[in-house]
C-alpha positions as CSV (number, residue, x, y, z in Angstrom):
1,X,-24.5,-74.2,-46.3
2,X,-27.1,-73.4,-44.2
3,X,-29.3,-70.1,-44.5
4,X,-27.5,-68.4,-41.2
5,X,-24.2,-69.2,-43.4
6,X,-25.2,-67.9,-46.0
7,X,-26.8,-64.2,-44.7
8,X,-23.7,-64.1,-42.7
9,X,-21.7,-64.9,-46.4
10,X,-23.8,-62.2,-48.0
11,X,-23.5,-59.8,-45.2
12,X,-19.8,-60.2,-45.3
13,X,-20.0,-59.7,-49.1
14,X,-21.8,-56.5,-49.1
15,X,-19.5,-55.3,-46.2
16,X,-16.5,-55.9,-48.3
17,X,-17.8,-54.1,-51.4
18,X,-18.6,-51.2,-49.5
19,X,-15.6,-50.9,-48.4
20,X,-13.3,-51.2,-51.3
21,X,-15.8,-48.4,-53.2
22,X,-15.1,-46.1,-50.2
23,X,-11.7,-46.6,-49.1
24,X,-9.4,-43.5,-50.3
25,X,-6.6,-44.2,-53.1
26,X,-3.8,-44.0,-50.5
27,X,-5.0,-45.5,-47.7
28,X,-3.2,-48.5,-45.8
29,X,-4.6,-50.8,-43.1
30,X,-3.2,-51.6,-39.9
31,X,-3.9,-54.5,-37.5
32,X,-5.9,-54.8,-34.6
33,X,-4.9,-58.6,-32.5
34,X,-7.8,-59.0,-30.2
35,X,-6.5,-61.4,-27.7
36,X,-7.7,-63.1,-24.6
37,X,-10.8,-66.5,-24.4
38,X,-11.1,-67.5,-28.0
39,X,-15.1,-67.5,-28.2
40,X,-14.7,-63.9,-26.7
41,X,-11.8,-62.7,-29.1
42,X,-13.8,-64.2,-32.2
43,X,-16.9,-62.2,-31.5
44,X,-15.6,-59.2,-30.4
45,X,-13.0,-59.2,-33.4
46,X,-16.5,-59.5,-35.4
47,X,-18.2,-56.9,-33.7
48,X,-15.8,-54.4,-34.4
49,X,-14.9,-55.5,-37.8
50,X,-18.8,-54.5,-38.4
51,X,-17.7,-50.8,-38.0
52,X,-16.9,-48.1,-41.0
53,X,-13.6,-48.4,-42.0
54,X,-13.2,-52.2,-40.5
55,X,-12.7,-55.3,-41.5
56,X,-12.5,-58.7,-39.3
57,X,-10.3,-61.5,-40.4
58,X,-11.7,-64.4,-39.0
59,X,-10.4,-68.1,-38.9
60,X,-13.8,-69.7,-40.2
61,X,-13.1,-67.8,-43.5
62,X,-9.4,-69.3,-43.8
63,X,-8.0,-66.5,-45.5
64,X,-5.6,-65.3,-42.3
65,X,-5.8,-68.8,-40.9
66,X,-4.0,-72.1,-40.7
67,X,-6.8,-73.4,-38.9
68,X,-6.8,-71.4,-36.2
69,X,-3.2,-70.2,-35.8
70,X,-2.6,-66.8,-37.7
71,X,-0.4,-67.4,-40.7
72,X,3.4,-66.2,-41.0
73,X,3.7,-62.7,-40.2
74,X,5.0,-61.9,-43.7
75,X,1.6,-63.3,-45.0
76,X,-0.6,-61.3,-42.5
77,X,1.0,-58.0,-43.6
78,X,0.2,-59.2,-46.9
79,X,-3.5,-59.3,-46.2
80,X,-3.1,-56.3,-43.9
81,X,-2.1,-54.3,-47.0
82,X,-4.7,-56.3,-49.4
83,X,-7.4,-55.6,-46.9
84,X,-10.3,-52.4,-47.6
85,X,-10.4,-50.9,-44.8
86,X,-8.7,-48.4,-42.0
87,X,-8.3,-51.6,-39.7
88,X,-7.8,-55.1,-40.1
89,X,-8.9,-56.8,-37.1
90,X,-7.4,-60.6,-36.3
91,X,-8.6,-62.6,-33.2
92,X,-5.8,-64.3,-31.5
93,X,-6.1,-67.8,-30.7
94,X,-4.0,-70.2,-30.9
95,X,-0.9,-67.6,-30.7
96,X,-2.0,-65.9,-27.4
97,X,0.8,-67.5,-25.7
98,X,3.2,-65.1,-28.2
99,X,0.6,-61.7,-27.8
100,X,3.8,-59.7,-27.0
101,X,5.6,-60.8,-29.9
102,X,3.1,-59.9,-32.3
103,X,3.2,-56.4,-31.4
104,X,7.4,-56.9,-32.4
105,X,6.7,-58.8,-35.1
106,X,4.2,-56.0,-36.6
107,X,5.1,-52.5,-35.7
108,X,2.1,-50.6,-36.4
109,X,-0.3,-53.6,-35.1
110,X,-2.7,-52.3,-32.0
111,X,-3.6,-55.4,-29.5
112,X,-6.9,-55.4,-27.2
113,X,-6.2,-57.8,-24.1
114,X,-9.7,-59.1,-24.0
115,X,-10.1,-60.0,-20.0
116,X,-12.8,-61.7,-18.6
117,X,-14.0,-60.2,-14.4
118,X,-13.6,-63.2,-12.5
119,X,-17.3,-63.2,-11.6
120,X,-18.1,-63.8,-15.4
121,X,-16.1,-66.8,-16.0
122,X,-17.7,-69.6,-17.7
123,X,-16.7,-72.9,-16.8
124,X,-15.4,-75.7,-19.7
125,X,-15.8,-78.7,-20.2
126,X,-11.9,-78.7,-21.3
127,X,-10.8,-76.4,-18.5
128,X,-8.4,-79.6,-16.8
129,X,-6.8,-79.4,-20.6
130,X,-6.1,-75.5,-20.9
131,X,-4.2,-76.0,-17.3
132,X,-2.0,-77.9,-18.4
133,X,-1.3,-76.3,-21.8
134,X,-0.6,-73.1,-19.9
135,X,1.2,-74.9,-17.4
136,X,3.3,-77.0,-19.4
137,X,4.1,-74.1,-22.3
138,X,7.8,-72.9,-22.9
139,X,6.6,-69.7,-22.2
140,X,5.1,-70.3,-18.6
141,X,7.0,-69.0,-16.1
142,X,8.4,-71.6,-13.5
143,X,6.6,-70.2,-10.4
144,X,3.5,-69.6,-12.5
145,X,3.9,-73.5,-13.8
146,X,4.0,-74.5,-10.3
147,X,1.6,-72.6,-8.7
148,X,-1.2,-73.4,-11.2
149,X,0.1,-77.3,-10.3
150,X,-0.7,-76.4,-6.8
151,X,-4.2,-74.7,-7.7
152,X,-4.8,-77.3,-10.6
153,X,-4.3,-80.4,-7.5
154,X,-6.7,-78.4,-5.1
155,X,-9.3,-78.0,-7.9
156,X,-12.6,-80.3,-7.4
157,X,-15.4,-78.1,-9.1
158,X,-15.8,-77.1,-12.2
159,X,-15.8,-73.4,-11.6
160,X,-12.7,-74.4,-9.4
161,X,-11.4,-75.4,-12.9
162,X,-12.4,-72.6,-14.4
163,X,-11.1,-69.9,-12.5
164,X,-7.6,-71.9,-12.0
165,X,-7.4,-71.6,-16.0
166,X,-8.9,-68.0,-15.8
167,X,-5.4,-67.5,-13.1
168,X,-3.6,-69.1,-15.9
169,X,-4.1,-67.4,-18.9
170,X,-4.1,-63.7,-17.2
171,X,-1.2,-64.5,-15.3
172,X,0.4,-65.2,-18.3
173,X,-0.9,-62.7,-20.5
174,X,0.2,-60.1,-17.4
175,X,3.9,-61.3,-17.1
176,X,4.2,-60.1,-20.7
177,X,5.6,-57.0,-22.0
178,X,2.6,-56.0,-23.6
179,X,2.8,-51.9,-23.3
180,X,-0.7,-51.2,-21.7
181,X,-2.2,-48.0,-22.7
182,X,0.6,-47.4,-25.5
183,X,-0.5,-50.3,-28.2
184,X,-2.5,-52.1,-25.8
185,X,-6.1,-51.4,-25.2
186,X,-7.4,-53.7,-22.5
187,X,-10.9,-54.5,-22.2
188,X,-13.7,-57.0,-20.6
189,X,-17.1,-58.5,-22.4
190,X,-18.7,-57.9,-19.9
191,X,-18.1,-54.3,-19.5
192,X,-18.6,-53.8,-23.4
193,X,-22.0,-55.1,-23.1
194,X,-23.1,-53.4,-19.8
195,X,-22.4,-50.2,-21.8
196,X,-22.1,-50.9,-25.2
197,X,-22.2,-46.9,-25.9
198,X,-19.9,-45.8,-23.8
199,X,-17.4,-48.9,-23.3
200,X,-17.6,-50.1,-26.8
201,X,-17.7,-46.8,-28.6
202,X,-14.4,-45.4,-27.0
203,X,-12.8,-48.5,-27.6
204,X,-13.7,-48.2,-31.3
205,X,-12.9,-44.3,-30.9
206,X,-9.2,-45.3,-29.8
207,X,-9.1,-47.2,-32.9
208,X,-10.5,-44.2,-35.0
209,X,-13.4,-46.2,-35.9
210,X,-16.9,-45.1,-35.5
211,X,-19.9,-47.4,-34.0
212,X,-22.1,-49.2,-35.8
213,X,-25.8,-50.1,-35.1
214,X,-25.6,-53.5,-35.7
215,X,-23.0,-54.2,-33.1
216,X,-24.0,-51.8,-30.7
217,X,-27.5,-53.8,-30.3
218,X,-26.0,-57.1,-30.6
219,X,-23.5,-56.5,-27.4
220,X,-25.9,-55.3,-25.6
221,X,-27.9,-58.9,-25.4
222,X,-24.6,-60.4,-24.6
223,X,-25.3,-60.3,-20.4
224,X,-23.4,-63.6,-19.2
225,X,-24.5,-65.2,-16.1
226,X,-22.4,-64.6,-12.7
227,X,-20.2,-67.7,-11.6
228,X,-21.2,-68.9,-8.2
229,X,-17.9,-68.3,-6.5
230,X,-19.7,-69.9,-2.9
231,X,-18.0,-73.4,-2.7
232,X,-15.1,-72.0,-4.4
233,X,-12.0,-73.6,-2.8
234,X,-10.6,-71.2,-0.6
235,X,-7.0,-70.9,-2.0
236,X,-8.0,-70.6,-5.6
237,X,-10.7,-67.7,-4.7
238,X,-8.1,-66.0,-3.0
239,X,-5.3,-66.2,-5.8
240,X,-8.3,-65.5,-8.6
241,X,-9.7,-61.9,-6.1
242,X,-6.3,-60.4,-6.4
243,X,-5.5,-61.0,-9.6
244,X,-9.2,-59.7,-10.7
245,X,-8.2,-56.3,-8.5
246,X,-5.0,-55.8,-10.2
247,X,-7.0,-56.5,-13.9
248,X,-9.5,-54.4,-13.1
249,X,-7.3,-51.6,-11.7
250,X,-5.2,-51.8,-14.8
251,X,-8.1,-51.8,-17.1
């Protein structure tokens, strides 16, 4: 292991610890699925499982993992139960094309839709790949599958590819019943770290978690570069704007 594993080990260690000395007798965890981009969901699944009364399942540590598909719901409430803390917190990756049945699958979960502002989108070098997944999944709609084949065909660029997947994964995410503002906070990166006081410490307050330090100071170095939307092609800018209102409205 190398010496950032191992501080992050320790940290972990010590987090843990703390935790089970000063959890009360009767108290029971309940999950927290962070969905949305998987390098977003991972850290910001961390972030908060820094907090009092927190504690982040993530799929380097195996234990909620079968690689990095969450394991059967059976086994998560398991470890929900097992866990030390007021909130388990999972990122959602390879599952995020079944968020909605999560929240069916575990009534007392809480889900934060992690959305990403159009103008923050980070292009991939597998972007072409994650079209097609979305496009091609059971659980794409069929004028959703063909309009991403419409945007994927006009896509030259690579920030044309990545907002086309950026359409994608929102649209899809936003066809689902996911019950926005009832178990469903949504939220944006970039908005956490703009204001990591404000944005970051309500959402941990609509979990009843305080804010830690740590995290606090961490988001706030996380500014992400704008995309260059100029030599966007024109139909894909347009589809991407809309949908990037309607997020932003419902957020």
């Amino acid at each position: 292991m190398e010496r950032k594993e191992i501080e992050a080990w320790l940290q972990r260690a010590a987090h843990t610890m703390n935790e089970w000395l000063d959890a009360p007798d009767d108290q029971v965890a309940t999950p927290v699925f962070v969905v949305g981009p998987a390098d977003e969901a991972v850290l910001v699944a961390r972030l908060l499982g820094q907090a009092p009364h927190a504690f982040a399942h993530l799929p380097q540590w195996g234990v909620a993992y079968q690689g990095t598909a969450l394991r059967p719901p059976r086994q998560i409430d398991l470890i929900t139960r097992l866990t030390p803390a007021r909130r388990a917190i999972f990122p959602v990756i390879d599952d995020v094309f079944w968020a909605d049945r999560l929240l069916a699958m575990h009534p007392g979960a809480t889900m934060i839709w992690l959305y990403t502002p159009m103008s923050r989108v980070t292009p991939r070098e597998d972007d072409a790949e994650a079209i097609d997944a979305i496009r091609t999944h059971d659980r794409c709609p069929p004028e959703l599958a063909e309009q991403l084949q419409t945007l994927a065909a006009k896509a030259v660029t690579a920030q044309d590819h990545a907002l086309v997947r950026w359409y994608g994964l929102n649209s899809l995410l936003g066809a689902m019943p996911l019950q926005t503002g009832h178990r469903t906070f949504m939220a944006s990166l970039a908005g956490l770290a703009a204001a990591p006081d404000d944005a970051f410490g309500a959402l941990l307050r609509s979990l009843e978690l305080q804010p830690n330090g740590t995290s606090l100071d961490e988001l706030a170095s996380l500014a992400a570069p704008a995309l260059d939307t100029e030599g966007v092609e024109p139909t894909i800018k347009a589809s991407c704007e809309a949908l990037n209102d309607h997020l932003m409205g419902v957020g």
